[in-house]
N, C-alpha and C positions, 0 to 999 in steps of 0.2 A: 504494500500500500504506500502513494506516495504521502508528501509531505500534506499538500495541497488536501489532498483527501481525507488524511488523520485531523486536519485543521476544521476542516467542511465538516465534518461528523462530529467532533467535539461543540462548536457551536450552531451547529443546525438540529442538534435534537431537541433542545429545548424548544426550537418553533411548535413541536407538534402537537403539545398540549394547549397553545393557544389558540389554534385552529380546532381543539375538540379532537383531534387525530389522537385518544391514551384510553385506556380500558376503564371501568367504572371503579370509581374510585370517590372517596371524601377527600377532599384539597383543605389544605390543612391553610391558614393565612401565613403570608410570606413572611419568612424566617431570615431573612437576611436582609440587610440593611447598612447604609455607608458609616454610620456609626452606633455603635453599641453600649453605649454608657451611663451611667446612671444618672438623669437629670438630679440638677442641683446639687450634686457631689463635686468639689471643689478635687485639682488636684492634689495628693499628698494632705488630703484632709480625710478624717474618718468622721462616719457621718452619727454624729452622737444619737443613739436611739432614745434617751431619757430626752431629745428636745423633739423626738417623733411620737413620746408620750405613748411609747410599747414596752413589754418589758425585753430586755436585751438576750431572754435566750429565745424569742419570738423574732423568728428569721424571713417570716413570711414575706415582706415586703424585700427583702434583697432576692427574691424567685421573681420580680415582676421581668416580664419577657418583653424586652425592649423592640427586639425583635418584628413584634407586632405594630411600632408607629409608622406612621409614613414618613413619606421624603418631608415634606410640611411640619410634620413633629420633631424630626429629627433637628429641621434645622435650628429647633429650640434648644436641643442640647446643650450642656453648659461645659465650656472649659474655662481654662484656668492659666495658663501657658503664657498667653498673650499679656496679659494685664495685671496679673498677681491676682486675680480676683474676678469671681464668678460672672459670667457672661453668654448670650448663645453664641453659637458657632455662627449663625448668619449672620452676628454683629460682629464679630471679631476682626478689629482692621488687622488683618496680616494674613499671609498663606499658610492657614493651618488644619491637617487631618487626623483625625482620630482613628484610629484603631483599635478595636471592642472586642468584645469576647467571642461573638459571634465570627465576624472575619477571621478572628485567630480560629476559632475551630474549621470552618469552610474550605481557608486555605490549605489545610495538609500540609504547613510547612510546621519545622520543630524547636526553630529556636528564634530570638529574639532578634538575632541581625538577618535571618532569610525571612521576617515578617516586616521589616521594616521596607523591603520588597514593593510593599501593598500601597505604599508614600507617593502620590506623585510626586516626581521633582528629584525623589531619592536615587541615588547609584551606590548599590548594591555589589559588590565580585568578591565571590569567595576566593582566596588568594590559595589553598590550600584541605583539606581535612579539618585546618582547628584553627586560621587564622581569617579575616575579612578586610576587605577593604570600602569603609561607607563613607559617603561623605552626601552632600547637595550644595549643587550650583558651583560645583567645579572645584579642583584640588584634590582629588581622591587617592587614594594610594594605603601603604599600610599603618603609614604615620598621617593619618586625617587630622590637621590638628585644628579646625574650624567650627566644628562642630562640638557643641557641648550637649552633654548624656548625663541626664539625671536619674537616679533611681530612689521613688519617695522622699525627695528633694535632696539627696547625696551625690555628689558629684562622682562620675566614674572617670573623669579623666586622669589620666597619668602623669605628672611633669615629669618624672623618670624613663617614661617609655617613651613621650613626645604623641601621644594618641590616647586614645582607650582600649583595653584590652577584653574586645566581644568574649572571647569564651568564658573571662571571667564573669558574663552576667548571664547566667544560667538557672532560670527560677521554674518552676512549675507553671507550666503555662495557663493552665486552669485558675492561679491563684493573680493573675491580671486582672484590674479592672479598666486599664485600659493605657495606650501608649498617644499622645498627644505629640505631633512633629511640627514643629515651625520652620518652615522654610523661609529663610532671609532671615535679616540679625535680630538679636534679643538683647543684646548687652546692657540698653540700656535698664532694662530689670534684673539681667543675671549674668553680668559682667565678663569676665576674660573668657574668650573663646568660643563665646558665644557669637561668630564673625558671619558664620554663611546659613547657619542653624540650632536649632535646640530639640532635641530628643526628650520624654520627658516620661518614664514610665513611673505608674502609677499600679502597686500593688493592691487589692481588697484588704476592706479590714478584719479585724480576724472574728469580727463579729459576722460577714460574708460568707465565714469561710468554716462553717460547727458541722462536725461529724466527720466521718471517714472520707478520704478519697485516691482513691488508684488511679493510675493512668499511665500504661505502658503499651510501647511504642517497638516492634522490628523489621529491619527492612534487610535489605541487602547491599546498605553503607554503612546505616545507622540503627543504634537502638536504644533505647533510651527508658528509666521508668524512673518517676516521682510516686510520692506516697506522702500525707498531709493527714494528719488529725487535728482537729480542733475542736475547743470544750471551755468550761468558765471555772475562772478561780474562785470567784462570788457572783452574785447578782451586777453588780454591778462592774466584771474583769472579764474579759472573753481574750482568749491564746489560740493561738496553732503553732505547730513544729510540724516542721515538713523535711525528705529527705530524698536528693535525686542524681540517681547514677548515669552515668551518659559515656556510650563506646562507641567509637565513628572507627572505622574500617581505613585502611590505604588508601588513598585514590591513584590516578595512574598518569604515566607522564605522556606528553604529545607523542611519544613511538607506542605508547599501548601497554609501556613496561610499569610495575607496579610500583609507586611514588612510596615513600619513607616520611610520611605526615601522618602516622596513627593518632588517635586522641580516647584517651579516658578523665574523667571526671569524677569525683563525687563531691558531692553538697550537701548542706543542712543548715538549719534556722530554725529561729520562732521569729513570733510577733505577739506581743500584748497591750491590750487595748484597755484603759481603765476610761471608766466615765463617771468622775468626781459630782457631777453634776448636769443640769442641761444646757451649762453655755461652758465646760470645760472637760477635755478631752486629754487625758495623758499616753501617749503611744511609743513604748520602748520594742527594737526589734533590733536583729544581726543574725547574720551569718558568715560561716565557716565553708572552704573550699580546698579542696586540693585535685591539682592536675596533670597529669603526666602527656608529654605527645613528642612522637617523634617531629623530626625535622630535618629538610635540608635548607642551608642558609646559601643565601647564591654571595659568591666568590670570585673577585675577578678571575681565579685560575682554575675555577673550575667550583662545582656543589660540595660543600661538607654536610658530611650526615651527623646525627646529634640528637642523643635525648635529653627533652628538657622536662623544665616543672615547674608549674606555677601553683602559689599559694596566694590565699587572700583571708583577711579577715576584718570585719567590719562590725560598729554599732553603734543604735542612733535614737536618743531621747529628743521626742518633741511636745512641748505642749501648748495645746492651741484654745483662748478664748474666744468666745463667740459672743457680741453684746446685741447684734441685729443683722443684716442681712447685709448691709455694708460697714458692717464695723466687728474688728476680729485682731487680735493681737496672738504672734504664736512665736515660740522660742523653741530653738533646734540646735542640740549639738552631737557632734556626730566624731568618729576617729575610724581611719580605715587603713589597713597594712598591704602590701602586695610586698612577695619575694619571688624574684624572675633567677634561672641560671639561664635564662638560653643564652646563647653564640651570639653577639661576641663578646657583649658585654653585661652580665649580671645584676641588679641591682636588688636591694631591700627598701621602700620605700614607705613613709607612715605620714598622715597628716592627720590633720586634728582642726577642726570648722565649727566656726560658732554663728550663731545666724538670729539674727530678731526683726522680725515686722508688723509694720503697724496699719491698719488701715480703717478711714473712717472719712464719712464725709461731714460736709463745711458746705451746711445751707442746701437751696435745692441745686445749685449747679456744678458745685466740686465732690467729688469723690478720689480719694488724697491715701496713697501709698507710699509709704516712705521705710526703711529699713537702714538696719548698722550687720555688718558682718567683716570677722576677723578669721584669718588660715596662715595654717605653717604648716610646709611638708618639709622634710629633710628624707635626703636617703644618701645609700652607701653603694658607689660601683664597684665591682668586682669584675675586669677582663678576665673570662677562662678562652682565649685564643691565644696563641700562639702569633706575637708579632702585634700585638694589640695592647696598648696602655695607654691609661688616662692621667691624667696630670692632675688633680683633685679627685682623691677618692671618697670626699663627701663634701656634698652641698644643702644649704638651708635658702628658703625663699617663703618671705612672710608676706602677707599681705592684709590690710583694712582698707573695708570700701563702705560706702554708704550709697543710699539711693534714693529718690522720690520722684513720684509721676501722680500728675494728679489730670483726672479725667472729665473736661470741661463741658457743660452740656449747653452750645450755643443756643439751638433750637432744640426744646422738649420731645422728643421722640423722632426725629429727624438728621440733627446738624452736632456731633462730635469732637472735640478736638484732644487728646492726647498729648501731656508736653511732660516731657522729664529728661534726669541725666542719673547716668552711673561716676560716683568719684572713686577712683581707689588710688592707694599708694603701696607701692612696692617697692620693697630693700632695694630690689635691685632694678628697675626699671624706671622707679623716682615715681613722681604724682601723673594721672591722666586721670583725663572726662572724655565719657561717654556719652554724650546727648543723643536724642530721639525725638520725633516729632510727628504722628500719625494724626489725619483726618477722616472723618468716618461720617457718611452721608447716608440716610435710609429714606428714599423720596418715600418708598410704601413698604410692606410687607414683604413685597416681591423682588426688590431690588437692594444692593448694598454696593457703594462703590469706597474706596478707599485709596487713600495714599500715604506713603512715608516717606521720610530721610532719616536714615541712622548712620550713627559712627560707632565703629566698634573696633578693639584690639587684640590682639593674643599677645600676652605676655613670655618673654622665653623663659625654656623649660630648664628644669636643674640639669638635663644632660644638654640641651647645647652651650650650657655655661661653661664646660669643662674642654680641656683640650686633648684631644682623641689621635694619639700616633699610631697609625697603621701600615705596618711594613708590607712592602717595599714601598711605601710612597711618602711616608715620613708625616709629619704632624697637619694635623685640623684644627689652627689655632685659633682661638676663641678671644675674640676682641672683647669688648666691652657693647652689646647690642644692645638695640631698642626695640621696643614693641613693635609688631608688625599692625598697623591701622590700615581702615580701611572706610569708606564711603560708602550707600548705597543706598540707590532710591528705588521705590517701587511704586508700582498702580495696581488696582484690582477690583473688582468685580464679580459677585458673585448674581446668581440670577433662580429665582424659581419659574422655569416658562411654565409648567404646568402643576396638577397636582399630581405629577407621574416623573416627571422632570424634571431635574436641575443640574445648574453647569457654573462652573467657578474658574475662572482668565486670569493670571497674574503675568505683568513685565516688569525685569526690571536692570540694572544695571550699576554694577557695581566700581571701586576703583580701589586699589592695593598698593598700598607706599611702606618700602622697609621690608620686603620679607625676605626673611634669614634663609638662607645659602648653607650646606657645608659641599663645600667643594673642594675634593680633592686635587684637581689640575690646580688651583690657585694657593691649597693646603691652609685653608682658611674656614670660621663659620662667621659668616659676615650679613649686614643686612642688606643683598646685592639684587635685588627685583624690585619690580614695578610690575601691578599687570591693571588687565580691566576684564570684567566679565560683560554679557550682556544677553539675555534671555527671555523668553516665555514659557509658562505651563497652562497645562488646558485642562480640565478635568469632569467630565459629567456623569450622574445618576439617573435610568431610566426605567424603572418599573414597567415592562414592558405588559404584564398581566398580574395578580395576584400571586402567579404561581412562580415568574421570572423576574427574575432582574439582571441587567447589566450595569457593569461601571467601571470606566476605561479615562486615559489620560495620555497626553502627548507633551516631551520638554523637548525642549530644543537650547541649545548651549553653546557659545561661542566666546571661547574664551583665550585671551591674547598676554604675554609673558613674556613682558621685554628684561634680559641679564644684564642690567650695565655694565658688570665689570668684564665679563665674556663678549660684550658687544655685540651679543648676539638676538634673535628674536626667534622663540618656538611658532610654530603654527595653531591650531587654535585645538588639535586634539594630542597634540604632545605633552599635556600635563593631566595623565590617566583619564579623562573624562570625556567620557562618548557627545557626541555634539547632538545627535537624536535619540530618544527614547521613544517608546510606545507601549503599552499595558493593556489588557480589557480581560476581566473579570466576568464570567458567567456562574450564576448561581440558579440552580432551580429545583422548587419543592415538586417530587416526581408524584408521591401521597406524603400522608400527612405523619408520618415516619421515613421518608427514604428522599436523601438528600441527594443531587446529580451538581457537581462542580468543576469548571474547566478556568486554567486562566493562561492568558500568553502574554509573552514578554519580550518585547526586539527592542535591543540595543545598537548601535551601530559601533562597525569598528575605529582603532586607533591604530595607527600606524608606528613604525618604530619612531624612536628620538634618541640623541644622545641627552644626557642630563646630569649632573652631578659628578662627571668624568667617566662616567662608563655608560654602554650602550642600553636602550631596551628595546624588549621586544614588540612586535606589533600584535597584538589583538585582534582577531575576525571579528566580523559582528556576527551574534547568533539570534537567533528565535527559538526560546523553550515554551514548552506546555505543561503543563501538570493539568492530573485529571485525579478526582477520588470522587467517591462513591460515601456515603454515610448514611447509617441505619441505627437510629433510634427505638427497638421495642421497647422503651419504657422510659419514662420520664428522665431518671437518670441512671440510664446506662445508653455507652455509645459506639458501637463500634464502625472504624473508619477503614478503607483501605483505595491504595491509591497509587498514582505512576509520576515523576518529574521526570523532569527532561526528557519527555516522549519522544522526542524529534531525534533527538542526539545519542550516539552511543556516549560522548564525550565532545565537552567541547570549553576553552580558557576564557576564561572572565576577566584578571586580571593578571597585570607585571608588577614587576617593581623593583626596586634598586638595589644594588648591590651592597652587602652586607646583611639581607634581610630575608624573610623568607623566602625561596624560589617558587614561583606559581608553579600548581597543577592541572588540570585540565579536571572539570566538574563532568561526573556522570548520570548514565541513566537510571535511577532507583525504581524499585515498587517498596511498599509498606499496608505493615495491619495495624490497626492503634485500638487500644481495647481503654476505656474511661466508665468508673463507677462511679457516682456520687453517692454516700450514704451515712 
């Protein structure tokens, strides 16, 4: 069968139920929907049941199946991402999606950066078995340092690794309540690194989360099982501890030979949720990890093989008052450890975040966020190569910042305006402001246009602070650098044509002064680029019957990297990022128990570049399909089973640089996934 026709039967079966072409049958209401979330749940808040006036081990109300709203209701949904503070999704001046429970289960995907997938805007390439490459709106690779990743308002970013380390966020996927993405900056609410986006996942509370739950998953790459109980310390303490093993297979290299990227896992945690009262909420949680995976690190002289390990340990006191619906004061601190041995260079890293905000409004036209927050990471490197040394084998980086945005209401129901800045000061990059400036216009119901200007920076990380000799080419001297900032403006539009339809348009364009270099031909890490980004994303939902739905998106990315001190200038797909993308999403209830779901994915290719003193490789562009199949006999139990990458025996997603992991070429899976709730 060819390509075209595997393509044609995936998304033409679902036509035939809406023509009446399906056997007699009760059609259960459609179960899928663009987002899945709990209205009025703020992110990173737990939703106190003493102020729902239920008692807290009456769980009934967290079983409402969102499922069942329309595009119309959904757009009521409330995040939290954008503004610090509760809002619909059709109001939100910025490009932001949610990802819900429901999408997480649909997709058949298993972990937290192949569902990030689901994002317009987003670029996704697994680089390997156990490493990823994400980013949006350009810069992508295995060090993405643009992008900022929250989890329950803890930062995952690394200044040790110069990234975030995906495998280490490995939760129970059932225990999401949902993953909120901003695309374009955030800084000025949530500071450094927050440059091109903000990830922002958001666990349930353990009040969500009472009784048994399994959920295991085997394929023929991966396999995976979590296990979660949850129960109450009193009337008023509701906990879960959860525990989850995950073993991903070899994958294989472009001649078909079997790749040296194995990956094992295990995890564990709780979470506990006290409710002191109806307007106060105490919520203490952490978890433990540990990870083993092979690896080959690419080498100018060739692959080293290698097993490495990674460890993490995290935990995180918040507590949040509630005085009204726009007034809430909440205090977070939090301390999280990561120890790396991989190739080439080791680190133990710890930080420690302290976090307070305030919010309330002043009168009927301001609604006034404002926050103080202090961080210090230190860590220690340890080169285990051969011909590799650092010049400082420990570094310390402190930083206090404050913030306020207060949200203007020109015209009552109508006319918006958004003004704020991010302050911070760091030891070692000295004071900067982050301003921000959004307009937010709703002529009716049906429409929402918006626009912004933000500034935003990434601060350097304790490893480009140091100086990195590597033989035979001698040291990576480390100046004295500046934050890398950046401009960026955007427009958007979001639109309900019908009550079956809706489509959401963002453009925007950004500019990038200062970004840090280590370049070996120059034996320097310096702040030696400039670039400009500039783009579109497209995104719509159309309920084509009760029983179907599609929802599909298109980005396009053109982005330009001029080297001052190289004199050189890349083309606009030489810095990892595909210049098109394309997605659509098919979901359809076949009866009112048997799910049918297909999605595809075209990315286009990157051709080779040279970059950083060594060469990389070029990239095809591919088109994947995943298809599963899901069968609910009974309220909660679920079993799933399913095929990715139908198209391809194999095919590479990403490169990347030298010293870092060597990409492999991603396969064709099947999977069974067995889920009990009880």
């Amino acid at each position: 069968m060819t390509k075209k026709a595997i393509l044609l039967a995936c998304f033409a079966v679902p036509i035939l139920p809406v023509f009446g072409l399906s056997s007699d049958r009760v059609i259960a209401e459609p179960t899928s929907r663009p987002v899945t979330t709990q209205p009025g749940a703020a992110a990173n808040e737990t939703v106190n049941p003493l102020s729902r006036k239920m008692p807290l081990h009456d769980s009934s109300s967290d079983k409402g199946d969102l499922t069942q709203l329309s595009l119309e209701d959904l757009m009521n949904v409330e995040v939290t991402s954008v503004a610090k503070q509760k809002q619909r999704i059709g109001d939100a001046p910025a490009a932001i999606t949610v990802i819900g429970q429901d999408d997480i289960k649909r997709s058949g995907l298993a972990s937290i950066p192949e569902l990030l997938r689901l994002a317009p805007g987003m670029d996704v390439a697994q680089i390997n078995a156990n490493q990823w490459a994400i980013s949006t709106r350009g810069f992508n690779g295995q060090i993405a340092n643009d992008l900022l990743v929250l989890v329950d308002g803890r930062s995952v970013y690394s200044p040790a690794f110069v990234g975030v380390l995906w495998s280490g966020i490995d939760y129970p996927l059932a225990d999401l309540d949902r993953i909120e993405v901003i695309r374009g900056p955030g800084a000025t609410l949530w500071g450094s690194n927050a440059v091109n986006g903000v990830v922002n996942i958001t666990t349930k509370s353990a009040d969500q989360t009472q009784g048994w739950m399994l959920d295991t998953r085997a394929g023929t790459e991966a396999s995976d099982t979590s296990l979660r109980y949850g129960g109450h310390l009193d009337d008023l303490t509701a906990y879960r501890v959860y525990m989850k093993s995950r073993y991903t297979d070899n994958s294989e290299t472009a001649l078909g030979d079997e790749a040296n990227d194995r990956w094992s896992s295990l995890q564990g945690g709780f979470r506990i949720d006290r409710y002191g009262s109806p307007k106060d909420t105490l919520t203490l949680q952490g978890d433990s990890y540990s990870q083993e995976f092979d690896g080959t690190e690419a080498h100018p002289f060739g692959p080293i093989n290698n097993v490495g390990h990674l460890d993490g340990q995290n935990i995180l006191a918040r507590w949040t008052h509630h005085e009204a619906d726009q007034a809430e004061t909440s205090l977070q601190v939090y301390y999280n450890r990561l120890k790396s041995d991989s190739m080439p260079v080791g680190f133990v890293e710890n930080t420690v975040d302290v976090d307070f905000q305030n919010r309330f409004t002043l009168g009927e036209s301001h609604a006034l966020t404002w926050g103080l927050g202090a961080r210090t990471s230190w860590a220690t490197f340890d080169p285990n190569q051969t011909g590799v040394t650092i010049s400082t084998e420990s570094q310390t980086q402190s930083m206090v910042t404050g913030f306020v945005q207060d949200r203007i209401t020109l015209v009552p129901d109508r006319l918006q305006w958004y003004l704020g800045t991010k302050l911070e000061y760091d030891d070692y990059g000295g004071f900067d402001v982050q301003p921000g400036t959004r307009l937010l216009w709703t002529p009716d119901h049906k429409h929402t246009v918006w626009a912004a200007v933000s500034r935003a920076l990434r601060s350097p990380s304790l490893y480009e602070k140091t100086d990195l000799a590597v033989a035979p080419f001698g040291s990576l001297a480390s100046d004295h650098l500046d934050d890398e900032t950046s401009i960026a403006y955007e427009i958007g539009y979001k639109t309900k044509l019908s009550s079956t339809l809706t489509a959401d348009v963002t453009a925007f364009a950004t500019s990038y002064r200062d970004l840090i270099q280590q370049d070996v031909t120059l034996g320097r890490t310096l702040n030696g680029a400039t670039a400009e980004t500039y783009g579109a994303e497209l995104s719509a939902n159309w309920q084509v019957s009760p029983q179907w739905r599609l929802a599909g998106s298109y980005t396009l990315l053109e982005t330009f990297v001029h080297e001052d001190n190289l004199g050189t200038e890349r083309s606009p797909r030489e810095v990892h990022s595909p210049q098109n993308q394309f997605q659509l999403h098919s979901y359809l209830d076949i009866t009112s128990t048997l799910q049918f779901n297909t999605s595809l994915y075209f990315v286009q290719g990157m051709p080779s570049a040279g970059g950083g003193g060594f060469a990389l490789e070029s990239v095809p562009a591919y088109t994947r399909v995943d298809i599963s199949v899901a069968w609910h006999p009974s309220e909660n139990i679920t079993l799933t089973a399913g095929i990715q990458n139908l198209l391809d025996d194999r095919h590479p997603e990403s490169t990347t640089d030298a010293f870092l992991a060597a990409p492999t070429e991603t396969q064709r899976a099947a999977f069974v996934q067995f889920n009990i709730d009880f």
